[in-house]
N, C-alpha and C positions, 0 to 999 in steps of 0.2 A: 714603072716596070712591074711585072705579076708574078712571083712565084708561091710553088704549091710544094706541101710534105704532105707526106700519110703519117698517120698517128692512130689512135682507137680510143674510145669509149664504150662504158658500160650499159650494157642492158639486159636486166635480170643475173644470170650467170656465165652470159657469155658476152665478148666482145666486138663490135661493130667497127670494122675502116671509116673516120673521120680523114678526109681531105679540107689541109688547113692551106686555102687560099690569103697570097697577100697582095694586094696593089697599094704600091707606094708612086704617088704624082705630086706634081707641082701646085703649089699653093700653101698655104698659111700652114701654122703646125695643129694636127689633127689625127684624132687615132681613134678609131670607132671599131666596137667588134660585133657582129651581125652571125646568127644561127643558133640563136637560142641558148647562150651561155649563162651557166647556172651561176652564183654569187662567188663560187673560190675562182672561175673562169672569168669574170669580170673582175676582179680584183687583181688577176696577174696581170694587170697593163703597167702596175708602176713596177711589180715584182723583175717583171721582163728588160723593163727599161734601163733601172739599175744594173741589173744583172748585165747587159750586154756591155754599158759602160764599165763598171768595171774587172770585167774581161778585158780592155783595152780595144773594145773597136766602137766607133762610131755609130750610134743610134740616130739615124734619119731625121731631119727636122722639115718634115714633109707631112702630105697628110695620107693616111696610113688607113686604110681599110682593109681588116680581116673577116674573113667569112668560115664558118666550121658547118660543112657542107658531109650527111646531108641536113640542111638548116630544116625542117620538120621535128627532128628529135632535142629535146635539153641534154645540154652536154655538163658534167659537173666535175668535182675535184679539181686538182691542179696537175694533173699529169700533161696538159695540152700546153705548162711552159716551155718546155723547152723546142715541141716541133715548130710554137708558132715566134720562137725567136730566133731559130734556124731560119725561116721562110722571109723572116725579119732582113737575115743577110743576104739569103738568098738572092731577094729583088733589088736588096742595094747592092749586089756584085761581088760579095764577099765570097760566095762561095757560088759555084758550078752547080747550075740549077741540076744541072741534069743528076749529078750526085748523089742527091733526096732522095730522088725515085725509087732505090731498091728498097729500103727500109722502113718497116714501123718504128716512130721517134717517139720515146716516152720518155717523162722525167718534170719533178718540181724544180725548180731553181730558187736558189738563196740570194740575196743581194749583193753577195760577192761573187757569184758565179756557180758555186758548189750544187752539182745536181742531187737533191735529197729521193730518198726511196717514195716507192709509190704503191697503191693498192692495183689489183687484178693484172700481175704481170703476165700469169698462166695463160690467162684467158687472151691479153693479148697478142704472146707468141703462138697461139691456136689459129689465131684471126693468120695473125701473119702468111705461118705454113698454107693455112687454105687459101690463102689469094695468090700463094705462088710468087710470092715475095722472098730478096735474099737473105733478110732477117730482120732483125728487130734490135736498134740502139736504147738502153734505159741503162738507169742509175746501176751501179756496182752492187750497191747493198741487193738488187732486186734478179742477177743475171741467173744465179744457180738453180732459179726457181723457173726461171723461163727454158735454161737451160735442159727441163725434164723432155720438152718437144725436138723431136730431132728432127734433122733436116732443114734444119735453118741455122744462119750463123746469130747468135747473141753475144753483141757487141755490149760490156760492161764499159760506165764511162763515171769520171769521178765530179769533171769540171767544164764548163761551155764549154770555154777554151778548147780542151782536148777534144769536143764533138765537132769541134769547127775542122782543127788539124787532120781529123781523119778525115774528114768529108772531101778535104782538099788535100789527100793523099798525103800529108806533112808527118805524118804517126803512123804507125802499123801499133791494130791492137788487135791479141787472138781472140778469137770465140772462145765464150766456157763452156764446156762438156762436164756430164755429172756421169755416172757409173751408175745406174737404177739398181741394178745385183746389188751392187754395197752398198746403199740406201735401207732396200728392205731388209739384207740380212743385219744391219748394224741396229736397226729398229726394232729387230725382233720382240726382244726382251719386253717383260712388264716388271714391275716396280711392286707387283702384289700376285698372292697366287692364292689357289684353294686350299691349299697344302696350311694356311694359317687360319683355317675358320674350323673352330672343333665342333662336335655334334652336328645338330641338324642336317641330319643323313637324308631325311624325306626332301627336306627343302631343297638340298643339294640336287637333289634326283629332279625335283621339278625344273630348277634351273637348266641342268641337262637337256631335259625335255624340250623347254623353251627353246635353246641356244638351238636345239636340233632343227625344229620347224620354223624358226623364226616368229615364236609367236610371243604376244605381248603377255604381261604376268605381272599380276597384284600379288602382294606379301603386306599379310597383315598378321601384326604381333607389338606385344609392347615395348614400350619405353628399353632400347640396350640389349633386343634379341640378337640383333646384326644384323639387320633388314639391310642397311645402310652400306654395310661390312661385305653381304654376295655381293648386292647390285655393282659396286665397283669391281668385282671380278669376275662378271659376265664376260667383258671383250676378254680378257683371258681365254676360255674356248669358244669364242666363235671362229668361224670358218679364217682364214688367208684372206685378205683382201687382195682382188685381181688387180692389173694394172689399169683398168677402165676405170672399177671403181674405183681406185686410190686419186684418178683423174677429174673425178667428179668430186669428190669430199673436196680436196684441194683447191678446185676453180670456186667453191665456195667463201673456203678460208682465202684464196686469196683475195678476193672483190671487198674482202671484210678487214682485211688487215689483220688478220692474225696467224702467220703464217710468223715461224721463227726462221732466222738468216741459216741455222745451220739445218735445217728441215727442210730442204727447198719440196717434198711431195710427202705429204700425207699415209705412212704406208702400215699404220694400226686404227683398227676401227676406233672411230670415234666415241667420246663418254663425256656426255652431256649433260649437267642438274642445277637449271636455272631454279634459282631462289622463288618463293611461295607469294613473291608479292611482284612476280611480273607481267609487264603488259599485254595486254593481244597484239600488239607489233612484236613487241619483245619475244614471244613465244613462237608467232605465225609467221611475223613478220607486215614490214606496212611503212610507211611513209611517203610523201609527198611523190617522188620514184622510188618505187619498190624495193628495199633490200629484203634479206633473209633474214628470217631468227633461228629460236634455237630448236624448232625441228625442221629447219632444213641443214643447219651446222651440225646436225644431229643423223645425218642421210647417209647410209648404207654402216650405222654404227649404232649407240644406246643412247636412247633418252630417258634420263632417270628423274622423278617426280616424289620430291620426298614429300611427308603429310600432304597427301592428296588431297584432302577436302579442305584444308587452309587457303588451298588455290582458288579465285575467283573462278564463281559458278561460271559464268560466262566465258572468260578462257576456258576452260576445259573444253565445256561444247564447239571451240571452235578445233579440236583436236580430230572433229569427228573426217572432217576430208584427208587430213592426210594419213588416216591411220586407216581408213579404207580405201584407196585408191593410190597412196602414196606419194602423193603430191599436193601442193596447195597452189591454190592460184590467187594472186590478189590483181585485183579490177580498180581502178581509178580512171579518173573524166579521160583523161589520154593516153590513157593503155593501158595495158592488163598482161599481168607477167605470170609464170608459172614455173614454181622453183620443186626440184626433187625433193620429196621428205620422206623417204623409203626408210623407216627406222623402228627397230625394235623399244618398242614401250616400257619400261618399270618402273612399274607403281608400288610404293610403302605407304601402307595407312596405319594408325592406331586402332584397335578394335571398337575405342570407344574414345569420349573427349578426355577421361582422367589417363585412358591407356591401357585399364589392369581387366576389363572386362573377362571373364573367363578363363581369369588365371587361378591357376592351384597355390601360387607365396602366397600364406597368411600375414608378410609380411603388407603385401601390397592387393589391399580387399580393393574391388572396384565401389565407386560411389555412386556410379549412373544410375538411375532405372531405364526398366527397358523402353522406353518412348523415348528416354534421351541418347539411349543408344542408337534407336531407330534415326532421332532428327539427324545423328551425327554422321551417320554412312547418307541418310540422304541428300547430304551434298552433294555425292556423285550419281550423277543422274544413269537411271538403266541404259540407255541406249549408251553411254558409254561403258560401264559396266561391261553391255553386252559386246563389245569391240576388244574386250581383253579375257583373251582366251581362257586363263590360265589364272584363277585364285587360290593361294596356299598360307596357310598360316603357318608363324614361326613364333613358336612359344620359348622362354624365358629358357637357358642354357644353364640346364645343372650345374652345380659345383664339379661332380665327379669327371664330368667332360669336360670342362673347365680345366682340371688339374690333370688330364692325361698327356702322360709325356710324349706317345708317338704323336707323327705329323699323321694328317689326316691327307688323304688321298691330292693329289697334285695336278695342278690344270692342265699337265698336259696330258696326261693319263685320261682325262673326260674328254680335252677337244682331239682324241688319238678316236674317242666312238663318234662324237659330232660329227666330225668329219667324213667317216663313212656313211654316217646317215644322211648328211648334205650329198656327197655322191649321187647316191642311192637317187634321192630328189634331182637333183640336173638330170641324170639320164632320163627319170621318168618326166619331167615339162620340161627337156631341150628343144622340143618344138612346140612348145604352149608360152613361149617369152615371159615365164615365170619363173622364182626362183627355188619356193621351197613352199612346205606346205600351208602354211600361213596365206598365203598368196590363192590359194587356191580358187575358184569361182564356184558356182552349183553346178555344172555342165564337169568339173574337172573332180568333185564329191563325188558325183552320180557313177564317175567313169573307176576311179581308183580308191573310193571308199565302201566296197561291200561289206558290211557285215551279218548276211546269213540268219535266220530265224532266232537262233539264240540271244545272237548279238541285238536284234529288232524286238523281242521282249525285253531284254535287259534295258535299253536304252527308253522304251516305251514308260518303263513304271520308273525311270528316271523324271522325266520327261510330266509326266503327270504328277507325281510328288511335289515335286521341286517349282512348277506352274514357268517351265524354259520355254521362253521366245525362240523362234524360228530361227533368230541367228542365234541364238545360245544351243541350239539344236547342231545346228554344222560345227560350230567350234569345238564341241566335243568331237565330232567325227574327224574333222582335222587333226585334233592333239591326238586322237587314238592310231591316226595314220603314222605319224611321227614316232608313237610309242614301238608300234609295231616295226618301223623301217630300224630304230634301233636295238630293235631284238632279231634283228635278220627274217623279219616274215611279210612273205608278200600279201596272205589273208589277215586281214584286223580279229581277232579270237575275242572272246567276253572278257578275258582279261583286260586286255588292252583297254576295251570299252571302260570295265568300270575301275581301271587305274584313270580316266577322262575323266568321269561322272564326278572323283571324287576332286579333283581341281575346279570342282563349282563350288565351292562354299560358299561364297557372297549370295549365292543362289537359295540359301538353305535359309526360314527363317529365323529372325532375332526373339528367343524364348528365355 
């Protein structure tokens, strides 16, 4: 006899309908499974077998061909046990073929029965709703998260047993529903603010700047400035994450397993600072089938790069696609997947390899000379350099600032101007499918960055001084856009300009 479930697999960030065919016939005992199953899907044949035994029903002693159609793609994990021991009873009679049909069946099984949690639950209640499917059965620990997609019933289940009873109407189990409102308002909060970082007033302002245009920012300063100290209070004022984007970070975290049971969606930009000694998988992302790393976990949120040039040369240069186009694609013999990495960049470096270069503590002289200062910035090669708008130094924090007792200015008070300056940008590219000035193209420069004869000298003897690349050339105009939207002016003035100019430092030579 032949029966068939729906179930899904992953490919890239989203998920695909697998139709898990079973024909079970006469003959010797035999159990083959056919369409490309990856090693944890080849290995459920004994997981399954137990499992249905003890549950208390009868495992076929017959010869048992599965097929995980469509057979062209490798199928991998273990979320394909339970549809395909469902399909198991199916063909032996156990349950009412036709029952299967409404549902996506996901779920690992234990050797006693117990359905364990699984990864990419999001992505496959997505799959579901678009096929026009009644809903989607998966483990309990995984339903709140599936839950986010409305319009589908998610059926949480604990045990076979109880997925067999429902199928054959023996149990009534509700759909879980989540509350998306009391998600994001319960998430609001952060755990750190501006309000605890004393001085560094410029740096502050540059952060601003950044958070406003979405633009990438180096911070170079020594040993214990607080470089470390902003960059985790960036997502502090950036924008509200919409509910599209919180749908996109999400379907990431979940394909990756890291999605907590009481978080079922994503609704604070993400803050990402993978360690100095990771892979180009690890960062880019890469494997045999493609997963993500940490600048697509790091997509529509920060990715923070401490001691930049301790990072292999080579990873960094592979930074250059997704930080200009926002995306990364990786290419293997039988596909080639393309994950979002829409993410704001920050970079902390040492000025120099001991760290003290050009500081005023007699306590802490630097030891470098200047050619070992030069070798040490040149890890980071220009053309990434040039890809980050925004260089500011943060020098050593006085005592006196140190020891003042008022609180210093409060994140929400800075993302109260971001925010109007984000405005500002959506209205002006709501028809150019970009989101802020960061993003900008030359065609979107030309159109909304005038600046006027004054502003064209100024920028000119910048320009020649400093010996700026072509794209070092528009990133200034971009940050001067951004400056200006945050001071309410639709013309860029030469202030504006050379408040830009002077976030080139790295630009400036090493003397």
């Amino acid at each position: 006899m032949i029966s068939s479930t729906f179930s899904s697999a992953i490919l890239g960030i989203d998920a695909y309908l697998v139709e898990v065919e079973v024909d079970i016939s006469l003959g010797l005992p035999y159990y083959a499974m056919v369409g490309l199953p990856e090693g944890a899907v080849r290995e459920s044949k004994e997981r399954i077998k137990a499992s249905i035994k003890n549950s208390g029903y009868d495992f076929p002693q017959r010869r048992i061909i599965i097929n995980l159609a469509p057979a062209d793609i490798k199928k991998e994990g273990a979320a394909l046990d339970l549809p395909i021991a469902i399909a198991i009873l199916a063909a032996s009679g156990f349950i009412s073929p036709e029952s299967v049909n409404d549902y996506i069946i996901l779920g690992e099984l234990s050797l006693d029965g117990k359905v364990n949690k699984i990864k990419g639950a999001l992505p496959s209640a997505l799959c579901a709703k678009e096929k026009g499917l009644r809903g989607i059965i998966l483990p309990s620990a995984n339903s709140s998260e599936a839950a986010v997609v409305e319009g589908i019933d998610v059926i949480p289940v604990k045990t076979f047993s109880q997925v067999v009873e429902f199928l054959n109407e023996g149990v009534e189990i509700a759909p879980v529903t989540v509350n998306l409102e009391n998600i994001f308002k319960n998430s609001a909060a952060f755990d750190v603010d501006f309000c605890d970082v004393k001085g560094q007033e410029h740096v502050k302002r540059s952060l601003e700047v950044a958070a406003a245009g979405g633009h990438n920012i180096l911070m170079i300063g020594p040993p214990g400035s607080g470089k470390t100290m902003l960059a985790r209070r960036i997502p502090t004022i950036l924008p509200d994450l919409s509910f599209d984007e919180s749908l996109e970070i999400t379907k990431i975290h979940s394909i990756m397993g890291l999605l907590k049971n009481n978080a079922p969606l994503i609704s604070k930009r993400t803050f990402r600072s993978p360690h100095h000694s990771v892979s180009d998988a690890g960062l880019i992302g890469g494997g045999s089938i493609p997963k993500p790393g940490e600048v697509s976990l790091a997509h529509n949120g920060v990715l923070f790069l401490d001691e930049l040039p301790e990072f292999k040369k080579s990873v960094l240069e592979l930074l250059r696609q997704p930080m200009e186009d926002g995306e990364v694609t990786i290419a293997r013999a039988a596909v080639s997947l393309t994950f979002p990495s829409r993410i704001m960049l920050i970079a902390a470096l040492n000025p120099c390899q001991c760290g003290f270069f050009g500081s005023s503590d007699s306590a802490h002289e630097c030891l470098c000379s200047p050619v070992q200062v030069q070798r040490y910035r040149s890890k980071i090669s220009g053309p990434i350099l040039d890809r980050i708008d925004i260089h500011v130094e943060v020098p050593a924090v006085k005592y006196k600032e140190l020891s003042a007792e008022f609180d210093a200015e409060p994140s929400s008070e800075i993302k109260s101007r971001v925010d109007i300056a984000r405005d500002v940008q959506q209205e002006r590219f709501h028809r150019a499918g970009i989101y802020c000035n960061a993003q900008m193209k030359p065609r979107h420069i030309k159109q909304h960055c005038q600046i006027g004869n004054d502003g064209h000298k100024l920028l000119e003897m910048a320009v020649n001084r400093l010996g700026m690349s072509a794209r070092g050339y528009n990133r200034i105009l971009k940050v001067s856009r951004t400056i200006a939207d945050l001071d309410g002016q639709e013309k860029i003035t030469p202030d504006h300009l050379a408040e830009a100019i002077q976030y080139r430092s790295l630009d400036r030579k090493v003397v």
